[in-house]
C-alpha positions in Angstrom: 3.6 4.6 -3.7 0.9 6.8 -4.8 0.0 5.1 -7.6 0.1 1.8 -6.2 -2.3 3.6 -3.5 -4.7 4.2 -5.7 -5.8 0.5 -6.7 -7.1 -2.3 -4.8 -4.8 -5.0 -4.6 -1.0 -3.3 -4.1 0.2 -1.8 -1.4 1.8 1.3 -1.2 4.5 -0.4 1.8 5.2 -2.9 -1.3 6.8 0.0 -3.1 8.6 1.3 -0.2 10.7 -1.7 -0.2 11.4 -2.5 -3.8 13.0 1.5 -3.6 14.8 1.2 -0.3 13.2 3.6 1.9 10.7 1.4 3.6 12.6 1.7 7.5 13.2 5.1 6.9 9.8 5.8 6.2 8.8 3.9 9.5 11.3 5.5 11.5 9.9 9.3 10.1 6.7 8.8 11.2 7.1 6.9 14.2 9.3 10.6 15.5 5.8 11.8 15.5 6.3 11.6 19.2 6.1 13.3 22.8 9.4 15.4 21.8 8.0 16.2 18.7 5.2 18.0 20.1 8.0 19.3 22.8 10.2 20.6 20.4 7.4 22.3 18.5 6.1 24.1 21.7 9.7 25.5 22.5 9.4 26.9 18.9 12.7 24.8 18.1 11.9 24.4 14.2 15.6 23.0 12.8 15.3 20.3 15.6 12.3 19.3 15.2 12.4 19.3 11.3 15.7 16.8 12.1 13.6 14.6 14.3 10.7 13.7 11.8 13.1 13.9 8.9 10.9 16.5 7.7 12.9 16.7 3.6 12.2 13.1 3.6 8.6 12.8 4.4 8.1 16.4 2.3 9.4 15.2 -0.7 7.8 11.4 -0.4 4.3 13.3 0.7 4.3 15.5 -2.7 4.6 12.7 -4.9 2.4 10.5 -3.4 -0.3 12.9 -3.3 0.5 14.1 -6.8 0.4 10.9 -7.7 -3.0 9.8 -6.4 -5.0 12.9 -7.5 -3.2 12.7 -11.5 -3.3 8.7 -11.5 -6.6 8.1 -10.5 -8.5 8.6 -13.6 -6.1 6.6 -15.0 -5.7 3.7 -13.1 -9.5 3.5 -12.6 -9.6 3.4 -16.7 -7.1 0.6 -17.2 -9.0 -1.5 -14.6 -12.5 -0.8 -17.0 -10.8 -1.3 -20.3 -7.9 -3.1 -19.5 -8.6 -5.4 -16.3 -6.4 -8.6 -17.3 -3.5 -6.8 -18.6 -3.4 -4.3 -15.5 -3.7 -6.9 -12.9 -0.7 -9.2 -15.1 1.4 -6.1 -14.1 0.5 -5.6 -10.2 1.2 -9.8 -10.3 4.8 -9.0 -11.8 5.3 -6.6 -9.0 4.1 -8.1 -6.3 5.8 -11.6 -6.8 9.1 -9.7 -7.8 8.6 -7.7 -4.9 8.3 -11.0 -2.7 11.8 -12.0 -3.8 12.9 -8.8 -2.2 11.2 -9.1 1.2 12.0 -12.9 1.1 15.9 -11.1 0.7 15.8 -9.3 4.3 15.2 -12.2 6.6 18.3 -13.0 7.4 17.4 -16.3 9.4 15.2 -19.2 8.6 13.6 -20.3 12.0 10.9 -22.4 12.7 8.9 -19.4 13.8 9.7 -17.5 10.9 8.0 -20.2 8.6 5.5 -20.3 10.7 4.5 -16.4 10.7 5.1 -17.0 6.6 2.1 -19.6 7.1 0.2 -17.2 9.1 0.6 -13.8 7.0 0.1 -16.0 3.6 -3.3 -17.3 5.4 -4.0 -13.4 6.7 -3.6 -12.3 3.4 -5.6 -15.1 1.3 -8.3 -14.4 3.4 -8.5 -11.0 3.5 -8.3 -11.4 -0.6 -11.7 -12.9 -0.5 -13.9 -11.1 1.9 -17.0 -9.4 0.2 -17.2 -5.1 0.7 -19.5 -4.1 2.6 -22.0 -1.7 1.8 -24.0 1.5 2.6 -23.3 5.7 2.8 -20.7 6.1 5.2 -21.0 9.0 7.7 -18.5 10.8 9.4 -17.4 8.6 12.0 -17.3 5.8 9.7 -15.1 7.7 7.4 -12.9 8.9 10.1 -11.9 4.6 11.1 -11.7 3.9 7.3 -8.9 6.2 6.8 -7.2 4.7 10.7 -7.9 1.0 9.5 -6.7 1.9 5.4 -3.5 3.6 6.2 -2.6 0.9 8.3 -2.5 -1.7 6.0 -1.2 1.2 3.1 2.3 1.2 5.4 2.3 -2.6 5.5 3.4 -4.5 2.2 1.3 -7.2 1.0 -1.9 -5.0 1.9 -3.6 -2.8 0.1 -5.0 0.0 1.8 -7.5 0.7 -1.1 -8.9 -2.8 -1.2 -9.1 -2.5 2.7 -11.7 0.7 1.5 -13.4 -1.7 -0.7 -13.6 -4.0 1.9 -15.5 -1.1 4.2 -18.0 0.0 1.5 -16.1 3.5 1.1 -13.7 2.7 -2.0 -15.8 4.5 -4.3 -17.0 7.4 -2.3 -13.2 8.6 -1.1 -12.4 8.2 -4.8 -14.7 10.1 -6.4 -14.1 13.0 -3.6 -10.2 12.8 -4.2 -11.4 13.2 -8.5 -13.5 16.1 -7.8 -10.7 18.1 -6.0 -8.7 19.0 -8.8 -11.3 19.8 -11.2 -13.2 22.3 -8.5 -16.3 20.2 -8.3 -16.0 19.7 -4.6 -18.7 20.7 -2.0 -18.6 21.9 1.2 -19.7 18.6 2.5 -17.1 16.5 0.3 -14.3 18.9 1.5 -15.3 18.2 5.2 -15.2 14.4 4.4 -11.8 14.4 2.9 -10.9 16.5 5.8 -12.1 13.8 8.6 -11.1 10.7 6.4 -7.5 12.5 6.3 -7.3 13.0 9.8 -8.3 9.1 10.4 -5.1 8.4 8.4 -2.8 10.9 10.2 -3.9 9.3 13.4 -3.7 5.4 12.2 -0.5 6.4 10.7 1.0 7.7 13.7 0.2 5.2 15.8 0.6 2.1 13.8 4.2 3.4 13.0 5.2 2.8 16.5 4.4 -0.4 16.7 5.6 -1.5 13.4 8.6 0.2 14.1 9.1 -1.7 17.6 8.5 -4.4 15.4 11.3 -4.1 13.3 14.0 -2.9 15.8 13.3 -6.4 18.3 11.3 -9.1 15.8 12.8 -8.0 12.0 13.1 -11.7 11.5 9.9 -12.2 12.1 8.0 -9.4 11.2 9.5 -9.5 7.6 8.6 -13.4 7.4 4.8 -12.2 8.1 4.6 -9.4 5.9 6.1 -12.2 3.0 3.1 -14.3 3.8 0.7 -11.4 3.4 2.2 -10.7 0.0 1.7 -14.2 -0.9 -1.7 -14.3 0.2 -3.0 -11.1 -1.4 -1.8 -12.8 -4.6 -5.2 -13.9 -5.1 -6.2 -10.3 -5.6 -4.8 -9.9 -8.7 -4.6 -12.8 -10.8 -5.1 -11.7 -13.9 -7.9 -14.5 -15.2 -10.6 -12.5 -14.1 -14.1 -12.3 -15.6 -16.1 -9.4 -14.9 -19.5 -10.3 -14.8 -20.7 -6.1 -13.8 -21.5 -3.6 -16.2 -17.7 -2.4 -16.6 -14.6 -4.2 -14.8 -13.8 -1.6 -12.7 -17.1 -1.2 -11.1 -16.7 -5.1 -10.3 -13.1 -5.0 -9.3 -13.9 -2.5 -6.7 -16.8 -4.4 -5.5 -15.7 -7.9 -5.7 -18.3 -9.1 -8.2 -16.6 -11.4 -11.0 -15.0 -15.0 -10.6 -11.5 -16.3 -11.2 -11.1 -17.8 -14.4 -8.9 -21.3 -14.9 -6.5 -21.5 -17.4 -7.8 -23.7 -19.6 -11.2 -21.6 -20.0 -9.6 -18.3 -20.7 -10.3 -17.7 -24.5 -7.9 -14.7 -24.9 -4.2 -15.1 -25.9 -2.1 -15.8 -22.4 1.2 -14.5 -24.1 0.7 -10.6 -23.8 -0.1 -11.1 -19.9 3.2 -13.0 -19.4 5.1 -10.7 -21.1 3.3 -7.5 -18.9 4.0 -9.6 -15.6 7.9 -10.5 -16.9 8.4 -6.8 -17.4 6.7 -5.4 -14.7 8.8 -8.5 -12.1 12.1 -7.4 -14.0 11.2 -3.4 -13.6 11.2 -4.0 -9.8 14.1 -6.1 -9.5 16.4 -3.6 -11.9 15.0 -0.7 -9.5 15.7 -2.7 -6.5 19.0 -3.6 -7.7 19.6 0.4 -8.2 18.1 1.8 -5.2 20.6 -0.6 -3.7 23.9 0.7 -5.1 22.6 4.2 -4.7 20.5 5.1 -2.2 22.1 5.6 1.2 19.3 7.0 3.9 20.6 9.5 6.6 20.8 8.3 9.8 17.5 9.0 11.5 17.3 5.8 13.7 20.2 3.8 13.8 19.0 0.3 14.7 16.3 0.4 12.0 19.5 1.5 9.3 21.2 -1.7 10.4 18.1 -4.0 9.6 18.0 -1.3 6.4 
């Protein structure tokens, strides 16, 4: 989840459901909650660590921030050097991933096609808004992390292009690269701070609703999260010419033009065979998570949709 995080163009949520932990993840943070705060004022620590599933989210926390501040050299290399190849494997993912989400709608209705229609034209259009731009202040910082994690929890969204989108991609990216090598200021540390409180808050309250969501609408809700999967498609195809001084710097601000088929000049074979493995990497995961993963019982209509 981390990794996937990190790049504009997967979603974090995405990942939650190809390993089988995506309600339990909703249902954690949504305990963040009035007897939460009760249970922590009575000093009643075992409870309340049972209420948010506090293991769970520990464990999940430390790899995905692990994951962000190790990857994200990384993964912001392979989109300068390697653009085509990387975005041939976040296609795989994604369109194995929408077999799997596709998989947990358990009825067909009418208004379940038609919220497919909806999130696929959500999702297409998000795709193609231009970033804004601009140094983003405090306040500004503090919504980009509410609006980001909010579409991070939701599959088919990233929550990093969603920091492209708002101009602050670059600048929360380069302060999360300068924490582990010591090279971050006073003022970057107080920016992190306030853009991690924006998330905590978004999180929190987002979870809530999605998780309402999911206990009264699963139909539904699944059939419009399929539709933004489908729509963000356009995200990563991987016949993409940059037309910036390196790929990453126009990935992350939109500035290069989808390539057709017939007028790509480099060998199509390699990209197939990244976005074959990376499609049957999810679906052997998927099929294992499945057989072995069995998540404790921390809210027990959201384990039955599970």
């Amino acid at each position: 989840m981390g990794a996937a995080d990190s790049v504009p163009g997967v979603s974090g949520g995405t990942v939650a459901l190809i390993l089988g932990h995506y309600h339990q993840l909703v249902a954690a943070i949504s305990h963040f909650d009035r007897e939460a705060l009760s249970l922590a004022l009575a000093g009643k620590w075992r409870r309340l660590a049972e209420h948010i599933d506090l293991r769970f989210l520990i464990a999940l926390g430390l790899g995905v921030g692990i994951a962000i501040v190790s990857l994200a050299s990384l993964l912001h290399w392979l989109l300068e050097n390697r653009l085509p190849g990387t975005l041939a494997v976040f296609m795989g993912l994604i369109v194995a991933s929408i077999w799997i989400v596709a998989r947990q709608i358990q009825r067909w209705s009418t208004t379940a096609w038609v919220a497919v229609l909806l999130g696929t034209a959500v999702g297409y259009l998000i795709s193609s808004l231009s970033p804004l731009a601009g140094e983003p202040g405090l306040l500004y910082l503090f919504f980009s992390g509410v609006i980001a994690i909010t579409a991070m929890i939701l599959p088919g969204i990233s929550g990093s292009f969603v920091l492209v989108l708002l101009g602050v991609y670059h600048h929360v990216i380069g302060l999360v690269k300068a924490l582990p090598r010591g090279e971050l200021t006073l003022e970057g540390l107080i920016q992190i701070i306030v853009f991690a409180s924006g998330c905590a808050i978004g999180l929190a309250a987002f979870s809530r609703v999605l998780r309402w969501l999911l206990e009264h609408y699963q139909n539904v809700t699944f059939a419009c999260l399929l539709g933004l999967m489908i729509g963000s498609l356009k995200r990563v195809w991987p016949l993409q010419q940059p037309t910036a001084e390196t790929a990453a710097e126009k990935f992350s601000h939109r500035v290069f033009e989808l390539v057709p088929i017939s007028e790509w000049a480099q060998p199509l074979w390699p990209l197939l065979l990244l976005g074959i493995g990376a499609a049957s990497f999810v679906l052997a995961a998927e099929a294992i998570a499945v057989r072995t993963y069995t998540p404790r019982d921390v809210d027990a209509k959201l384990d039955e949709g599970a």
